[in-house]
C-alpha positions as a Markdown table, in Angstrom:
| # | Residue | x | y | z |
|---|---|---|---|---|
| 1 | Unk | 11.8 | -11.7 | 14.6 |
| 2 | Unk | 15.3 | -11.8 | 12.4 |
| 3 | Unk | 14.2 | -15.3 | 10.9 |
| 4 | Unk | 10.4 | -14.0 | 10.1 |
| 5 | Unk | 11.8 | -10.8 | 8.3 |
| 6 | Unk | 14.1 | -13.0 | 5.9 |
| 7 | Unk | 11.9 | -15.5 | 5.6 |
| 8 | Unk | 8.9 | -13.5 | 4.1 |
| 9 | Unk | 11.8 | -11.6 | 2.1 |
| 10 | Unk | 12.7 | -14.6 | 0.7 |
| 11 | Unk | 9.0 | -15.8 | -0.2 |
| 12 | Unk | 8.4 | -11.9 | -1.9 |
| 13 | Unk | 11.8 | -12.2 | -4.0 |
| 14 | Unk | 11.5 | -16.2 | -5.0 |
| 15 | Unk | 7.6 | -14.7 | -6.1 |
| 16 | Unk | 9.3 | -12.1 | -7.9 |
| 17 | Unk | 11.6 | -13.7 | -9.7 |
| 18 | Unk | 9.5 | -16.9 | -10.8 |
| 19 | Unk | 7.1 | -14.2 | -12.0 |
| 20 | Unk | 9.3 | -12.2 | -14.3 |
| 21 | Unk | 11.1 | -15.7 | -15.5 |
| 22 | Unk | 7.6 | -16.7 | -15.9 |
| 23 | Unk | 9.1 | -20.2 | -15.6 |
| 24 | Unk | 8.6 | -23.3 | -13.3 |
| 25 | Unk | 11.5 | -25.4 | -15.0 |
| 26 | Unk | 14.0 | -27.1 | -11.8 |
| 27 | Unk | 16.8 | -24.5 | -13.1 |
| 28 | Unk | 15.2 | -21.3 | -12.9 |
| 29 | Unk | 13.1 | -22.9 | -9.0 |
| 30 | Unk | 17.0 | -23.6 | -8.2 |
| 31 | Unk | 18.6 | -20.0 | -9.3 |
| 32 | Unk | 15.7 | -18.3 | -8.1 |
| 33 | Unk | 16.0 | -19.8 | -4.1 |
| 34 | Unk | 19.5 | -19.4 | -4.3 |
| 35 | Unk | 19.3 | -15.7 | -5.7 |
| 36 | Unk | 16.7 | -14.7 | -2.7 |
| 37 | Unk | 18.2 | -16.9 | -0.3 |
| 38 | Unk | 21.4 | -14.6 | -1.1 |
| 39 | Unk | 19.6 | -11.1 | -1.3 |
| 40 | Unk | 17.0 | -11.9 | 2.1 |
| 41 | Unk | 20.4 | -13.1 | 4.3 |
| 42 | Unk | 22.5 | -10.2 | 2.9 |
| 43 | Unk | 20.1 | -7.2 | 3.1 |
| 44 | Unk | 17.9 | -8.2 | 6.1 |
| 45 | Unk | 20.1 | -8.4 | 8.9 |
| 46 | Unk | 18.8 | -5.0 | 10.5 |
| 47 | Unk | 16.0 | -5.3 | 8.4 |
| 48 | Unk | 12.7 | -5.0 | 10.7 |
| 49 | Unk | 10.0 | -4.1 | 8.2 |
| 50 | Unk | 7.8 | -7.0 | 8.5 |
| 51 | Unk | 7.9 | -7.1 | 12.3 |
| 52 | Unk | 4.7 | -5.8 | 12.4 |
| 53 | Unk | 2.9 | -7.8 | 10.0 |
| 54 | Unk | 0.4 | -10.9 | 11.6 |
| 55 | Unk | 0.7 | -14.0 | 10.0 |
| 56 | Unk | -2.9 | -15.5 | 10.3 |
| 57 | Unk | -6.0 | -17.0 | 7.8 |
| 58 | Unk | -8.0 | -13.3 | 9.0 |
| 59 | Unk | -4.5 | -11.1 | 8.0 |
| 60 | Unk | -4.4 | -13.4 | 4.6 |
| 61 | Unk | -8.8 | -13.0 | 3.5 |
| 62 | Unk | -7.8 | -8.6 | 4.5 |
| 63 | Unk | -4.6 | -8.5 | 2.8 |
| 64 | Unk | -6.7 | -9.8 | -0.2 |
| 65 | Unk | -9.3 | -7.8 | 0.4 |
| 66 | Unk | -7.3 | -5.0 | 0.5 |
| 67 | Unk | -5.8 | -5.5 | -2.9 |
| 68 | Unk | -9.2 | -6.0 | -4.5 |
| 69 | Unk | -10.2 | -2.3 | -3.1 |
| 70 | Unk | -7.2 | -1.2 | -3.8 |
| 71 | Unk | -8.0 | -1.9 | -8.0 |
| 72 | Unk | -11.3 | -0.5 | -7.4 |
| 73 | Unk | -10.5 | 2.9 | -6.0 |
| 74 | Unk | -7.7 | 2.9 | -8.6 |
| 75 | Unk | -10.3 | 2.0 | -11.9 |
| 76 | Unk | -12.8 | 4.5 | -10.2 |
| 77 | Unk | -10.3 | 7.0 | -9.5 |
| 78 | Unk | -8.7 | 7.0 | -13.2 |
| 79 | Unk | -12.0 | 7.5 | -14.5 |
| 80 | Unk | -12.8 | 10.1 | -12.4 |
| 81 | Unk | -9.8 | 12.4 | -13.5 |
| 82 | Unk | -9.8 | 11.3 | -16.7 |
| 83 | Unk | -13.5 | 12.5 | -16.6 |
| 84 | Unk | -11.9 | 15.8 | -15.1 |
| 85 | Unk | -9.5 | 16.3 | -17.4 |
| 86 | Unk | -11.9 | 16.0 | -20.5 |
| 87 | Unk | -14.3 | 18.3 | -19.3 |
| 88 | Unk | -13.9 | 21.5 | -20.8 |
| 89 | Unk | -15.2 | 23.4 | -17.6 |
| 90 | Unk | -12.2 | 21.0 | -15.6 |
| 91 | Unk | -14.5 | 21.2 | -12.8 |
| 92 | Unk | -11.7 | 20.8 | -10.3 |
| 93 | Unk | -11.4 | 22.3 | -6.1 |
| 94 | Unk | -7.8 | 21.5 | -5.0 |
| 95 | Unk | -6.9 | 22.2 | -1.6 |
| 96 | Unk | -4.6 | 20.3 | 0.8 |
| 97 | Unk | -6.5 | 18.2 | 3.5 |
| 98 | Unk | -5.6 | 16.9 | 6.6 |
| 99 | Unk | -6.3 | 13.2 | 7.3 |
| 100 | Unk | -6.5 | 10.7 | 10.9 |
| 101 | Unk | -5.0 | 7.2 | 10.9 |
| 102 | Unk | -5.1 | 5.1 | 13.5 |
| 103 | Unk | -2.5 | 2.8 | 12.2 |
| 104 | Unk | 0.1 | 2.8 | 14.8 |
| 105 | Unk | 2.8 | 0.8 | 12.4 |
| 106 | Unk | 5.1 | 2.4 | 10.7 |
| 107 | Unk | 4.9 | 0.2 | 7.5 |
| 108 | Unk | 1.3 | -0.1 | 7.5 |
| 109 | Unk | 1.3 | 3.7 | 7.6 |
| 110 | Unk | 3.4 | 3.6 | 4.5 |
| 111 | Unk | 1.4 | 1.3 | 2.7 |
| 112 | Unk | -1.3 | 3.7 | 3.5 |
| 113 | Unk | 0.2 | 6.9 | 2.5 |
| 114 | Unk | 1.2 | 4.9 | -0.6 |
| 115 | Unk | -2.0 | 3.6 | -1.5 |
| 116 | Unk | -3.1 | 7.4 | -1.0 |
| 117 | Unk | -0.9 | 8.4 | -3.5 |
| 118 | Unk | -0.9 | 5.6 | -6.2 |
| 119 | Unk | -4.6 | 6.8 | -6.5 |
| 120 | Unk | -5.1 | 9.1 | -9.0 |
| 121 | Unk | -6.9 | 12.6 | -7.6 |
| 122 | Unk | -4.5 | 12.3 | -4.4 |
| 123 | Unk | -1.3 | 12.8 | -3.4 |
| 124 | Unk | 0.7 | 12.5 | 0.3 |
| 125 | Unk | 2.6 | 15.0 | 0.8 |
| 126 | Unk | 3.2 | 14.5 | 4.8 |
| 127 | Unk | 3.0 | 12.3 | 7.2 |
| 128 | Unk | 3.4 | 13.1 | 11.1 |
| 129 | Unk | 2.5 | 11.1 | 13.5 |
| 130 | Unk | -1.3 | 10.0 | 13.0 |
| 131 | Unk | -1.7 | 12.8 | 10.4 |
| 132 | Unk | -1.6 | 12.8 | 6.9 |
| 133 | Unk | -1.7 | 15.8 | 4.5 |
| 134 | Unk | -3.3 | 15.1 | 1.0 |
| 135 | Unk | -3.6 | 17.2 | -1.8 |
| 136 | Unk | -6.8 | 16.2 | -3.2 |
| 137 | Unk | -7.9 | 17.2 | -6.8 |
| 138 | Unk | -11.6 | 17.9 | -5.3 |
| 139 | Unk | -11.7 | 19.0 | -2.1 |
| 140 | Unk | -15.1 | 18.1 | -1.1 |
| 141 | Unk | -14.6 | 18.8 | 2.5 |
| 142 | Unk | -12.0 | 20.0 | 4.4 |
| 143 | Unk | -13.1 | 18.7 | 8.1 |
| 144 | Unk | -10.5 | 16.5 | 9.3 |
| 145 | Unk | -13.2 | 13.6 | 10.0 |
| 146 | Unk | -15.1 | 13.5 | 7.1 |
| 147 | Unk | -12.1 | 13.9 | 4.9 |
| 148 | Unk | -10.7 | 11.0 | 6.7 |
| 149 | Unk | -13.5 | 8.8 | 6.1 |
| 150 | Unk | -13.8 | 9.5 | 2.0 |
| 151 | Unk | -10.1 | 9.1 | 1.9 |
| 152 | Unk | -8.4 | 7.1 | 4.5 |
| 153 | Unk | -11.1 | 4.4 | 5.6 |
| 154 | Unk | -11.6 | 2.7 | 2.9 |
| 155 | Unk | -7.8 | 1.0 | 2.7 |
| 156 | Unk | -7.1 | 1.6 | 6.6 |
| 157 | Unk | -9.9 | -1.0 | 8.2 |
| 158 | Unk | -8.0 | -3.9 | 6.1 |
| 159 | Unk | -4.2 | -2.3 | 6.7 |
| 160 | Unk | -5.4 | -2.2 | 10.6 |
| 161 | Unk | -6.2 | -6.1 | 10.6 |
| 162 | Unk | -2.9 | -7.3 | 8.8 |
| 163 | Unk | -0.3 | -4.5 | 10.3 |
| 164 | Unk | -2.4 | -2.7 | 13.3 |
């Protein structure tokens, strides 16, 4: 498990780093491996964050999948506040929801909550166990399942493939 963790450290940093040198010439490759090499060995010894992550062609197709509905929601959501906003009746119902997940991974769970919150319109505020607690900038229902399927579902089937 130790070697996985650095290993797909290493691959996010080296990705990093070639993307803000926004370079392929040997120097930068060579300063960039060495550079997350360094970081992965140093700062992943108790590291268990990736543990678990599946490596497999299905994980790869969701974790894309995943990022293109992640930009959706995120263009839909913008314009939907922004339409908010510039209403002049700001037809807005706030209200604190509670969510289900059935992620059982703690990272995956985070990625959720994240995704949640990078979202404009909602916000985690808690996470306990299996539950989450929104605040949502239109409460449109309040019913634990229902609010769990506008909210939740629409990132958690592709988080469930790649972390579970």
């Amino acid at each position: 498990m130790k070697f996985k963790n650095i290993s797909v450290l290493f691959v996010i940093l080296l990705l990093f780093w070639l993307a803000l040198n926004n370079s392929l010439k040997l120097p930068v490759v060579l300063i960039g491996i060495g550079v997350s090499a360094l970081v992965a060995l140093l700062f992943c010894s108790k590291c268990s964050l990736f543990n678990d992550m599946k490596f497999s062609p299905k994980a790869l197709v969701n974790t894309i999948m995943f990022l293109v509905v992640f930009f959706i929601e995120l263009v839909k959501s913008n314009i939907d506040v922004t339409r908010r906003v510039l209403s002049p009746s700001l037809p807005i119902n706030p209200g604190i929801v509670e969510v289900k997940t059935k992620l059982k991974s703690k990272f995956g769970r985070m990625l959720l909550a994240n995704s949640i919150t990078l979202t404009p319109g909602t916000l985690t505020v808690e996470v306990i166990e299996d539950s989450f607690f929104i605040h949502w900038i239109d409460v449109e229902d309040d019913e634990i399942g229902s609010a769990s399927k506008k909210i939740v579902e629409k990132f958690e089937k592709y988080l469930e493939v790649i972390y579970g």
